[in-house]
C-alpha angles and dihedrals in degrees: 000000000000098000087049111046113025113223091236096059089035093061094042076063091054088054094057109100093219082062090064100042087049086047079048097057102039086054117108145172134105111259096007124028120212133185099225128212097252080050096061089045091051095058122093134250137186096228107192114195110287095253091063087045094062087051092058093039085047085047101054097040092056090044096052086045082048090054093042097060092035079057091043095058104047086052081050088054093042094058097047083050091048102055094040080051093047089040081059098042088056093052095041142059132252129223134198108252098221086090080062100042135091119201117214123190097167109145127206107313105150085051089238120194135264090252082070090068111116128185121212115232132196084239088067111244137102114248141176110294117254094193116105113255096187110139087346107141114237105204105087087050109117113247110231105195123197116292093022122114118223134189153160116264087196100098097166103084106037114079094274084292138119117241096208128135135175127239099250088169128088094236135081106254134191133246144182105285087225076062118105106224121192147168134199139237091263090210103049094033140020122228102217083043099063081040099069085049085051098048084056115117079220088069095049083054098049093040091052092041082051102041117104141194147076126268084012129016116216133191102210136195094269085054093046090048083055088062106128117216134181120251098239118131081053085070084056096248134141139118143213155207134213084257111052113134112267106249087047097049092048096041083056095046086045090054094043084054091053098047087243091119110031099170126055130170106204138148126253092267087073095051100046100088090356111137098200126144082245103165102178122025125197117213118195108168140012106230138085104219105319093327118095111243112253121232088268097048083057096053090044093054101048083048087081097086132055098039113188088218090061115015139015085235160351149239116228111189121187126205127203134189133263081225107060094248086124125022129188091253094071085052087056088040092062090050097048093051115107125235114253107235093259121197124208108191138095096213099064150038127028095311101061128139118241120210094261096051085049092046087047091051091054099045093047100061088034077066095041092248121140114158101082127202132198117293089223143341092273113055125104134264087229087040093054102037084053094049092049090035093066097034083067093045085047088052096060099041091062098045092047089050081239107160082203121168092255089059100043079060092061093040094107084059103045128067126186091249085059093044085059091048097054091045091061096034082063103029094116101101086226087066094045104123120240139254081248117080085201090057110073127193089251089060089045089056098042086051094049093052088051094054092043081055105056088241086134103192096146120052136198121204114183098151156109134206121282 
């Protein structure tokens, strides 16, 4: 067994969750069930040769350090925001948010169906209802609609923790009439923004600390309006990740436009691309994610300031650790370091698209697809990343109606007829392509399924202390 099946591959089988619903099942006895030992011998395995397994067991292993330090630094970047943002509470006021707050008790008006029935989890989050709805009437359930905040004012029987969630839809939704539904005043607060100070494990506390009564204690909509918050995005202070959600991530940008935020900590991934009236950028470190920035990164980053849209120039300033990490001569280094010639065209050099790789693209999101794989065994990496790379440039050209050059490349393959099929093949706004031409619809959907499933794995932080 041990020259065929290496430990390492068989246990990344063991962490698979269809594993544990198929140990589940093979399970038997009468008062206690067990997965016997026969049983897990008995079950089946694609066992590819030893060298390939290495490659998955490699793979995985570089993946989950790469998400380690991805995590570490974002909790690197949290606790240089929390203490700028303490240091501020200290020095500024706070004020009750019922000033801010708009109760809503408008019941079911549009006789909406059962299917816009949400639940409110102590995650935070709506989701779909698993109460049974058969033969409940409808019409005394709250209507949410997009933009308003809900929640449970019973805090006794969930964990000390608030089950609450936002209407991130565009579409009025339904909720428990026992539910407190609110909006805010959209000029004075946002509401994602008082979101990410209500998810905090700091508010469950305060709300179960704050919640009365007797058989049941409640924290009710006049508790809630007595919520005290810093002032601090009237300072003009946030900060921001890659991932950040996209209503957030634009409604920060927007704000930064408008002079509303002036001051943003944020990691490398929000500055490549990014078309912001940054005047001075602080750099503290020289690497994107574990990975040391390239001469270009380095360009690309510093070419966040100074934009010619906004301003004649910029300030770049470089910081450098009292350990030595970091010394001022890797900053001189990177600016030393000559630019690599780049090429930008399809058409020339060795990265250039052949007719079948251009046909493939355009069948392939024809079809709704994506999330592109490689046309045989024997294409190249470079070969393959530039081929999915425009396709996703060639995606959002065509759903942004942009007669880019790009497009105008592919415009012997793609009719208006298959304009128009693409459009509705990736109309779901889970499937829109993004702004980054390294971020595809498939991973925009495989991202979305792991948030809907508490999996977590990315984290927003946007707060200060209560």
């Amino acid at each position: 067994m041990k020259s065929t099946v290496m430990d390492e591959y068989l246990f990344l089988h063991f962490n698979r969750e269809e594993w544990d619903r198929e140990a589940c099942f093979r399970s038997w006895g009468s008062s206690t069930e067990v997965f016997s030992w026969d049983a897990l011998c008995e079950m089946e395995l694609q066992l590819p040769p030893l060298p390939i397994q290495q490659k998955y067991v490699d793979v995985y292993n570089a993946m989950l350090a790469n998400q380690q330090s991805y995590e570490r630094g974002l909790e690197d970047l949290k606790l240089v925001c929390d203490a700028y943002i303490e240091e501020l509470r200290r020095e500024m006021p706070s004020q009750k948010i019922g000033q801010f707050l708009l109760e809503s008790d408008r019941r079911n008006d549009l006789d909406l169906p059962v299917d816009s029935v949400r639940g409110l989890a102590t995650s935070k989050e709506m989701i779909p209802t698993k109460a049974d709805m058969k033969g409940v009437s409808l019409a005394s359930y709250k209507m949410v609609i997009p933009r308003q905040i809900a929640y449970v004012p019973d805090t006794s029987r969930r964990g000390d923790k608030m089950s609450l969630g936002i209407n991130n839809s565009d579409e009025p939704l339904l909720v428990s009439s026992i539910s407190e539904v609110f909006g805010t005043d959209l000029e004075k607060l946002l509401p994602e923004y008082l979101m990410l100070f209500l998810t905090r494990s700091e508010f469950d506390r305060y709300a179960r600390f704050n919640s009365w009564g007797s058989a049941r204690e409640t924290f009710n909509f006049d508790d809630m309006c007595d919520v005290e918050i810093a002032k601090i995005i009237k300072k003009g202070i946030a900060y921001h990740i890659g991932y950040l959600p996209a209503a957030i991530r634009m409604r920060i940008e927007d704000m930064f436009r408008k002079g509303k935020i002036t001051t943003m900590f944020c990691t490398s991934t929000l500055l490549e691309g990014v078309n912001l009236p940054a005047d001075n950028l602080f750099i503290t470190d020289n690497k994107i994610f574990r990975s040391r920035m390239t001469p270009v990164d380095f360009r690309n980053l510093i070419g966040r300031v100074g934009r010619i849209e906004y301003n004649l120039y910029g300030n770049v300033i470089f910081v450098s650790s009292q350990d030595e990490k970091l010394p001022e001569t890797e900053y001189v280094k990177m600016l030393k370091e000559p630019v690599p010639e780049q090429t930008l065209s399809i058409d020339a050099g060795p990265k250039t698209l052949t007719n079948p790789e251009r046909k493939y693209i355009v069948e392939a999101l024809k079809e709704g697809n994506i999330e592109l794989v490689k046309r045989s065994k024997t294409q190249s990496e470079e070969s393959y990343i530039m081929m999915r790379k425009f396709g996703l440039i060639l995606l959002r050209d065509i759903m942004t109606d942009n007669n880019s050059l790009v497009r105008q490349s592919f415009s012997d393959l793609i009719s208006k007829d298959d304009a128009a099929l693409i459009k509705q093949k990736f109309e779901d706004p889970i499937a829109l392509p993004d702004d980054d031409i390294n971020v595809s619809a498939d991973q925009t959907r495989n991202t979305d399924d792991a948030m809907r499933g508490s999996l977590n794995a990315i984290e927003t932080h946007m707060m200060s202390s209560w």
